[in-house]
N, C-alpha and C positions, 0 to 999 in steps of 0.2 A: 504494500500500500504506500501510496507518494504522501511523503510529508509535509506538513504546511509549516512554511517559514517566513519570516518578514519578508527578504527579497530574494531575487535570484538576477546578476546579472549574466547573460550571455552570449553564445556568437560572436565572441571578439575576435579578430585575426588572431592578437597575440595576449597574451593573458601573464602580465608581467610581473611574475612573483615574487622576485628579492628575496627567496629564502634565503635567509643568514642565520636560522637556530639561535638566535640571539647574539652574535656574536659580531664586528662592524668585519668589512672587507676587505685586506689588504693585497696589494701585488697583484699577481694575476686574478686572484678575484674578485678584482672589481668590473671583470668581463663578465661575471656571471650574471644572469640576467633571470634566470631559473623559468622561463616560459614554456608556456601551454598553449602548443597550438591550437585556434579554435576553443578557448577554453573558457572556462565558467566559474565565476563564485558566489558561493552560499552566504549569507549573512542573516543573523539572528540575534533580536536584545542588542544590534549595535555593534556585534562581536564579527570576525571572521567565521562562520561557521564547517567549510570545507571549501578547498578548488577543485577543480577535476576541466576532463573535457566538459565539453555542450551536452556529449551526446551521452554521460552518463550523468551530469545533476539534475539536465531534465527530465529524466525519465525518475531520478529519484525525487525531485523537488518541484513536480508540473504542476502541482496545487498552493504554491506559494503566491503570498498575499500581493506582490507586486512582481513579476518579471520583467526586467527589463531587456531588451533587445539591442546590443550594438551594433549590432547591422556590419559586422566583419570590419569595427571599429579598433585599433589599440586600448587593449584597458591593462590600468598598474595603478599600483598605490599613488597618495597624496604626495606632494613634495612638502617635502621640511624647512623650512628658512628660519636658519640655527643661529642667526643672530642679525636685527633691525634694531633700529631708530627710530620706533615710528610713532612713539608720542611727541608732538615737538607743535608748535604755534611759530611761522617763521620760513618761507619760501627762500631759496636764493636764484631763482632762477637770474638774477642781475648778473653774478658774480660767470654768467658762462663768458661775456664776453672780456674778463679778466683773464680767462683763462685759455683762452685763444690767443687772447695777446701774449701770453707768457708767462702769467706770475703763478708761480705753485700754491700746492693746499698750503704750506706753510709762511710761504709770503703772505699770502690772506690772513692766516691768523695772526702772524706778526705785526701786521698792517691794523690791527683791530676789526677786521673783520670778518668774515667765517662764522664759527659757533656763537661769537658774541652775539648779532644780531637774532639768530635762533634763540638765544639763552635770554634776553629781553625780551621779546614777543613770546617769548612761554612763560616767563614770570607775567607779564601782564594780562595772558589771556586766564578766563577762570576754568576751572574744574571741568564745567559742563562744554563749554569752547573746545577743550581738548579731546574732552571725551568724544565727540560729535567729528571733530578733524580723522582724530586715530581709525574710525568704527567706519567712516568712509575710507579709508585707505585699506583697513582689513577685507573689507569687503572686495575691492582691486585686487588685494592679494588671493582670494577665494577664487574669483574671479579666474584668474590664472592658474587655478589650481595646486594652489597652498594650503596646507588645513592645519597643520601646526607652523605656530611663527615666537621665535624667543624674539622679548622687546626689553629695550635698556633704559633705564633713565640716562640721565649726563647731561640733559639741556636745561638745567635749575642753575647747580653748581651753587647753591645754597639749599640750608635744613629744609626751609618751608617748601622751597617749589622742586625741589629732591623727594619727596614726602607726599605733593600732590598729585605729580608723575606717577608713580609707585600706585596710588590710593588709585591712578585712573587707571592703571595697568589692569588693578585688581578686580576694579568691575569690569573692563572688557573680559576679560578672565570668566564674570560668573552671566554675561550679558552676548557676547558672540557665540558666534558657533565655532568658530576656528578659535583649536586648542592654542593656549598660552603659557609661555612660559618666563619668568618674571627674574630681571637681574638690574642690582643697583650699582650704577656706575658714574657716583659720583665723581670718580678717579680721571674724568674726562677731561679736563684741563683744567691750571687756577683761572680762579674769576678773579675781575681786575679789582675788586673793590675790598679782595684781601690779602695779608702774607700769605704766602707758602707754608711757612708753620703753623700759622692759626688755621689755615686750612687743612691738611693734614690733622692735625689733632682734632678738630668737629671732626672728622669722619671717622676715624680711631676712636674715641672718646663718647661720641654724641652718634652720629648716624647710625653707622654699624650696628650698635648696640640695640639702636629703637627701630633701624627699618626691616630684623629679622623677619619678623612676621607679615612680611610685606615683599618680600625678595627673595627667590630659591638662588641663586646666586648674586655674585659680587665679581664683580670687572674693572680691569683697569688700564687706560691707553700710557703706556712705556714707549716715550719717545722723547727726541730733544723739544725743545719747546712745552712738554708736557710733563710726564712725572719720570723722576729717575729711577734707579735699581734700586737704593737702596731705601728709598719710597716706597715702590713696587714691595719690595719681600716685606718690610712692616706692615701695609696694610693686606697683605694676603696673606701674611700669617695671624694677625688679628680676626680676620672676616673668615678662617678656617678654625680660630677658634672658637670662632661663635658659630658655627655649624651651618655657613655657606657653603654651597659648593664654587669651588677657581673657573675662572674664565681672565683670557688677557688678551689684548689690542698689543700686537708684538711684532717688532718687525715691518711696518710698516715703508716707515725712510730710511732705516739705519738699522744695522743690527748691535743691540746691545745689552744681548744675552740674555732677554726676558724670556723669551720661550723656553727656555733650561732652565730657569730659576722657577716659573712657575710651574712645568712638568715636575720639579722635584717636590714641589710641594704638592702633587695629584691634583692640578689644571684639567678637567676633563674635556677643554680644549686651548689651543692658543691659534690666536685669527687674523688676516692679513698674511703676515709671514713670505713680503716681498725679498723681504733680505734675512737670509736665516742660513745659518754654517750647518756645513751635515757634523759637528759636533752637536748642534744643540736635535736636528733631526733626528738623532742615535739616543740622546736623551728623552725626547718625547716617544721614540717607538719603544725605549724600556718601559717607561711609565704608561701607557694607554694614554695617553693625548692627543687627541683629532689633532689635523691641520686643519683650519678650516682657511679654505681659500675664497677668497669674493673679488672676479676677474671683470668687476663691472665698475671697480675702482678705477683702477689704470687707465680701463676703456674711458670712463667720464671725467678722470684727470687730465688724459690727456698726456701723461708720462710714459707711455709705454715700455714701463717695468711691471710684468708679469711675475708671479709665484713658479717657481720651476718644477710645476705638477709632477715632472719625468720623473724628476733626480726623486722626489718623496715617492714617488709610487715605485720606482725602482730600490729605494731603498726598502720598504715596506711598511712606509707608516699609515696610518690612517687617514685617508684624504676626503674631507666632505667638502660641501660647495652651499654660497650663499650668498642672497643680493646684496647685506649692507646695508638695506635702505636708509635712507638717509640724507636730508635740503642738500648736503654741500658737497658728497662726494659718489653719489649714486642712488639718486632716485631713481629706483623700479622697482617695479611691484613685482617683476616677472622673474620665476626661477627656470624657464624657459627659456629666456636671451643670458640666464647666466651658464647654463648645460651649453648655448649655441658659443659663447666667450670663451669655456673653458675647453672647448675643442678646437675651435680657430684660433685661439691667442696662445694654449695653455698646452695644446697637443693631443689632448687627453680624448680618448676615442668616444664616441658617442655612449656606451655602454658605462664605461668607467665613468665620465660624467651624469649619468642616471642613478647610475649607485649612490655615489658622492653625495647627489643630491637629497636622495632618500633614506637609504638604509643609513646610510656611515652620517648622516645630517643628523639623524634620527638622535644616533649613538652622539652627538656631540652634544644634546643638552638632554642625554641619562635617559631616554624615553623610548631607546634601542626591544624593551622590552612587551611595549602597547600599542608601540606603532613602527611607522618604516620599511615595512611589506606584509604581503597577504598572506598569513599563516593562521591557523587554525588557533582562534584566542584572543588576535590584535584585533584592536578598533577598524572598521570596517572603513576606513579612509581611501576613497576608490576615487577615480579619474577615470571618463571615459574619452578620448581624444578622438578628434577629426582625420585620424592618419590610421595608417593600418602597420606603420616597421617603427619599432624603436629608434632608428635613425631618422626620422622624420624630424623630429624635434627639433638637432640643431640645423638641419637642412634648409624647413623653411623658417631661418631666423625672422625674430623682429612679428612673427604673426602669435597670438594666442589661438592655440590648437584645440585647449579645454572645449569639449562640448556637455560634460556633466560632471559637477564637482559632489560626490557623497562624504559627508561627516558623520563618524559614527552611525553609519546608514541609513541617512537620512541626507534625500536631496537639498545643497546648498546652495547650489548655485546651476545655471541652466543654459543654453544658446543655442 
């Protein structure tokens, strides 16, 4: 007798599993792809509840309460976008033509402008302003076919609107449908209107302490112009002894050794990682530390200094991928033009950027477990796409492919 279940999708061309047994992907298998040709998945309460072919769920599953038809469409899990910026009050679309003319992300900030203009228009917009900006832009990332998205503060750079950040984060949290995941990164740069030490100590002292409950992690951008090393290791070892988990903005312009200092203290990633030595890569593959790459930087700086995808995936570290989103150095919503970046900029073949994006994404903000492919268990996070081959993706860059976004089995979004 056929069993009745919430949904059944099927008919796909290709049925894009990402089996990883829990485990993220390195080296050669990040080619794995684990597909089913023609194939079908069960979902029930939300849950993954089996794949298989077409031709055997529907005959087990013909009485489920919704089947769906992809019409010999591509289907694979959600993409993960394992670290944004996307509560903020504060456009810079101005600053592109700064940056045609020549001046870098760090002339801008040294110039006073960059994060400071963002960091004003989010102190002065309120609560409800942000909340309403972020919930539109989640929705673009859905859209695209994102359904988990980590979002940072860092555009306060003070207690209070550090705090209001965090407070919006956590109602999008209990109010979207795309899952969240919440990190406080006060660490984002000094604000001008205080020391370096007095700031440093509010966040050691004062933030930390009060925004556990509000933050699954703590991040922090290591760089010149920004915080040093030995900045860097005080407040991550402070914000691990209050039972955050590490995340670091490393490597960016310069390498200087943040990615190794935070892998030893169990970083469960470190991101950017334009300039990074294969000593501290060797460091991070001992420890389990994603690399998370975001190749949409370079592209919208305008630098064209890439992540050396090769050299980490040849050595065998863990490579995930992600937009960044972000007013000043990569606004997109799309984890699609960042799969299409990291294959034409970055080398990385279409398959190992689909992993990246999903499974090993999954694994860089701890959620390796719930989501990040269709196994028997996870959250039913499905994608049904306009294309029939994995390769499609970064093929026809720059278009959205998404034709049905499901969240925990439930349709999110539609076209």
């Amino acid at each position: 007798m056929a069993k009745k279940i919430d949904l059944l999708i099927c008919n796909s061309s290709n049925l894009v599993t990402l089996s990883c047994n829990g485990k993220p992907k390195a080296g050669k298998e990040l080619q794995d792809l684990s597909i089913i040709k023609n194939g079908a998945v069960a979902v029930q309460n939300g849950l993954i509840l089996e794949t298989g072919t077409t031709r055997d769920l529907l005959k087990k599953y013909k009485n489920a309460k919704n089947i769906v038809d992809a019409e010999n469409c591509l289907v694979m899990p959600g993409f993960v976008d394992c670290h944004t910026h996307t509560v903020f009050a504060g456009t810079r679309e101005y600053e592109l033509g700064m940056k045609i003319s020549g001046a870098t992300y760090l002339d801008i900030l040294k110039a006073g402008g960059g994060i400071y203009s963002t960091v004003n228009a989010s102190k002065e917009s309120t609560k409800s302003e942000l909340t309403k900006l972020a919930a539109e832009r989640l929705d673009s990332m859905l859209q695209h076919g994102t359904t988990t998205v980590e979002i940072k503060s860092g555009y306060g750079l003070d207690y209070d609107t550090e705090k209001k950040i965090l407070k919006v984060i956590r109602l999008l949290k209990k109010t979207h449908p795309v899952e969240i995941v919440s990190t406080y990164l006060g660490a984002h740069t000094i604000p001008k209107e205080t020391s370096r030490e007095d700031y440093v100590e509010m966040m050691l002292n004062k933030a930390l302490p009060d925004f556990k409950h509000l933050a699954e992690y703590c991040d922090i951008f290591t760089e010149e112009g920004a915080f040093n090393i030995e900045e860097t290791e005080r407040i991550l070892k402070r914000a691990k002894a209050l039972g955050y988990k590490l995340k670091i903005h490393a490597g960016q312009f310069n390498d200087l050794g943040a990615a190794g200092l935070a892998s030893r203290l169990g970083a469960v990633s470190a991101d950017h990682l334009e300039f990074v030595s294969l000593e501290e890569l060797n460091i991070m593959k001992k420890h389990g530390t994603a690399a998370v790459l975001m190749p949409g930087v370079p592209f919208f700086l305008m630098n064209g200094k890439y992540p050396d995808a090769r050299q980490m995936i040849t050595n065998g570290n863990i490579v995930a991928l992600s937009t960044d989103f972000n007013p000043g150095s990569c606004p997109t919503y799309s984890m699609q033009m960042v799969i299409a970046l990291a294959c034409y900029q970055m080398k990385m073949s279409p398959e190992e950027a689909i992993t990246a994006s999903i499974a090993n994404a999954a694994y860089a903000v701890d959620r390796l477990a719930t989501i990040g492919s269709l196994e028997d268990g996870k959250k039913a996070d499905i994608l049904v796409m306009k294309i029939s081959e994995p390769s499609h993706i970064p093929y026809y860059f720059g278009a959205n492919l998404v034709s049905k976004t499901f969240k925990s089995g439930k349709l999110a979004a539609k076209f």
